[in-house]
ZAMARGU-4260 file (C-alpha; in steps of 0.2 Angstrom, whole numbers, plus 5000, padded with zeros to 4 digits):
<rodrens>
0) 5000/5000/5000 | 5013/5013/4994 | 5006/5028/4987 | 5021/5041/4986 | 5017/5061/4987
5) 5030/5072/4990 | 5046/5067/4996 | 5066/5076/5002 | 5084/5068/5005 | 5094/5073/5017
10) 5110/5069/5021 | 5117/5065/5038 | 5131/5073/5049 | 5139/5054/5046 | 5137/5057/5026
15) 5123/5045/5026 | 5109/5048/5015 | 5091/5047/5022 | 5074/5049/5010 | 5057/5053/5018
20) 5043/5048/5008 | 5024/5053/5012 | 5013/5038/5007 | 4994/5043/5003 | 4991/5026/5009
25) 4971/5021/5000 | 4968/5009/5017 | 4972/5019/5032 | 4978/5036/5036 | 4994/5044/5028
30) 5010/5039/5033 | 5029/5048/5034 | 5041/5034/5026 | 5061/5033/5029 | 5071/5027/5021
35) 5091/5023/5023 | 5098/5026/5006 | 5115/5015/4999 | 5124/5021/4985 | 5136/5003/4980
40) 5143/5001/4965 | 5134/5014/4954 | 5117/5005/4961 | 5104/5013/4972 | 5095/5002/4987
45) 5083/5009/4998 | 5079/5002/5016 | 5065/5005/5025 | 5068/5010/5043 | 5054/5019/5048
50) 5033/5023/5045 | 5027/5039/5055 | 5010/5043/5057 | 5000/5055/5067 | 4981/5061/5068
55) 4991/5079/5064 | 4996/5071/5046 | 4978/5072/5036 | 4980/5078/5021 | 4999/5079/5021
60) 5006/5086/5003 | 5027/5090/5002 | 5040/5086/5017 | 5056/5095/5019 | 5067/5084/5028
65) 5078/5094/5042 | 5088/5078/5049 | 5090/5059/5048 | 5075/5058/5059 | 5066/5077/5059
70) 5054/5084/5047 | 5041/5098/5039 | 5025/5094/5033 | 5009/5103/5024 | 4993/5101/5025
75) 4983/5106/5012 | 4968/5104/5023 | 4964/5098/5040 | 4948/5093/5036 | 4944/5073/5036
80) 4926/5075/5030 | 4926/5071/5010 | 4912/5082/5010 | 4918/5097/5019 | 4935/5095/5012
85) 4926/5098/4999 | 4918/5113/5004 | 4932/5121/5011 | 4941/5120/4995 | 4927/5130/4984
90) 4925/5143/4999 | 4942/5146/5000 | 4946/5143/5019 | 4963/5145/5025 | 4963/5127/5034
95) 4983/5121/5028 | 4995/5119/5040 | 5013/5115/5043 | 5018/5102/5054 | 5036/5099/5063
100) 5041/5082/5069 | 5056/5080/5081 | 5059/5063/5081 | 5048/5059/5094 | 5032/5072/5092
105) 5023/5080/5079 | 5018/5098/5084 | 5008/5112/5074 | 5021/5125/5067 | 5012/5135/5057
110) 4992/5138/5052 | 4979/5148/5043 | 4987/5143/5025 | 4979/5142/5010 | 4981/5127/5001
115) 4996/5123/5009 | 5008/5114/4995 | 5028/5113/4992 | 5039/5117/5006 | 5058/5119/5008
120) 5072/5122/5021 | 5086/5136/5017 | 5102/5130/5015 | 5109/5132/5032 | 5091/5125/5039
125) 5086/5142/5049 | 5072/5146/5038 | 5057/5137/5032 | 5048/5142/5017 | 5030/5136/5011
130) 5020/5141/4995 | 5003/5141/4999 | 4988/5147/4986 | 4990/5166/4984 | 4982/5178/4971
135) 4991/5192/4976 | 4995/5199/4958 | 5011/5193/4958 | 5010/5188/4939 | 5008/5204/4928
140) 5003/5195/4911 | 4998/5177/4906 | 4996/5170/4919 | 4983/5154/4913 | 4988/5137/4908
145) 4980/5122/4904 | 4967/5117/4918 | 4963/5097/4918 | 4949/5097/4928 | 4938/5110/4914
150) 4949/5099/4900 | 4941/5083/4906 | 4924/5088/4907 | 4926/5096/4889 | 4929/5078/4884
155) 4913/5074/4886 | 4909/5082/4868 | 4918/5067/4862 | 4903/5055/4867 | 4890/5066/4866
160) 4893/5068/4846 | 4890/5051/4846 | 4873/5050/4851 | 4857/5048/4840 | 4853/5065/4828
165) 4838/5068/4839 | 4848/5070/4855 | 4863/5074/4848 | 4860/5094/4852 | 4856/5090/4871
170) 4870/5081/4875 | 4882/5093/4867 | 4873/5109/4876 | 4876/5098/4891 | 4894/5092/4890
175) 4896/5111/4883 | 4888/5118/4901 | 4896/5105/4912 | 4913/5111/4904 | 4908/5129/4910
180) 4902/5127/4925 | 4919/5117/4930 | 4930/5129/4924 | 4923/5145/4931 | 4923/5131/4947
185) 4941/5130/4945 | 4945/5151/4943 | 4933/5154/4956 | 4944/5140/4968 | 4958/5150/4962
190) 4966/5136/4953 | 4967/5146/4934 | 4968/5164/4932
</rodrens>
């Protein structure tokens, strides 16, 4: 059941080489892998030596690894209701969170994010930086690209063509609509300017 999100490599005071895996597990909650990394004779091995999980890690997207055995974690949501996840995404909410484990215990470092996605440690590992969702202008000119979610739903002209002469104009005024509506869905989430 190994379902790997985001994921960092660190390298140890020792020179040893550790990888930390999120697993979006589909039976169970989500998971923090680690893994001892061996570099032998040009090949790569991976042993696992440790699964993490925690009520804090609920919908966990990138990890930044800060140690062997220490890490950052976001959350887009911290929402466990389909439904309201749901919800919460077309409104908006600022429900993300980043999450710090110590080796021993998880602990909230950060909340109130929107979207909460990739995170990364500076160099010398004093800062932290996260990129949540953020419309703030930031891109002065052409700023769209290609949306799958509005793409997919404009697939359904394909079958809609198909169908008999007589309901051939329904189905395509349908397919047509239920493209629309997902798009401005999607602009409206803030996921295509």
């Amino acid at each position: 059941d190994f379902h790997p999100g985001g994921l960092s490599l660190v390298r140890g005071g020792d020179g040893g080489l550790t990888l930390m895996v999120i697993n979006h597990r589909r039976a169970g909650a989500a998971s923090v892998e680690i893994f001892d990394v061996r570099v032998a004779a040009g090949r790569v091995s991976l042993t696992p030596r440790a699964t993490i999980q925690s009520g804090l890690l609920v919908h966990p997207d990138d990890i930044a690894a800060a140690g062997p055995d220490v890490f950052y974690v976001t959350n887009q949501s911290v929402v466990k209701n389909p439904l309201l996840r749901r919800l919460e995404d077309y409104a908006l909410l600022r429900r993300g969170n980043v999450i710090y484990f110590d080796g021993t215990n998880f602990r909230i470092v950060a909340q109130g994010l929107n979207f909460a996605n990739g995170i990364q440690l500076s160099p010398d590992g004093a800062h932290v930086y996260v990129a949540p969702f953020a419309f703030d202008g930031a891109c002065d000119h052409n700023c769209s690209f290609v949306a799958g979610d509005p793409s997919a739903a404009f697939a359904f002209l394909a079958p809609a063509l198909l169908l008999p002469p007589g309901r051939r104009k329904w189905g395509i005024a349908a397919a047509l609509g239920f493209g629309v509506v997902v798009g401005l869905l999607r602009m409206y989430q803030g996921g295509h300017f």
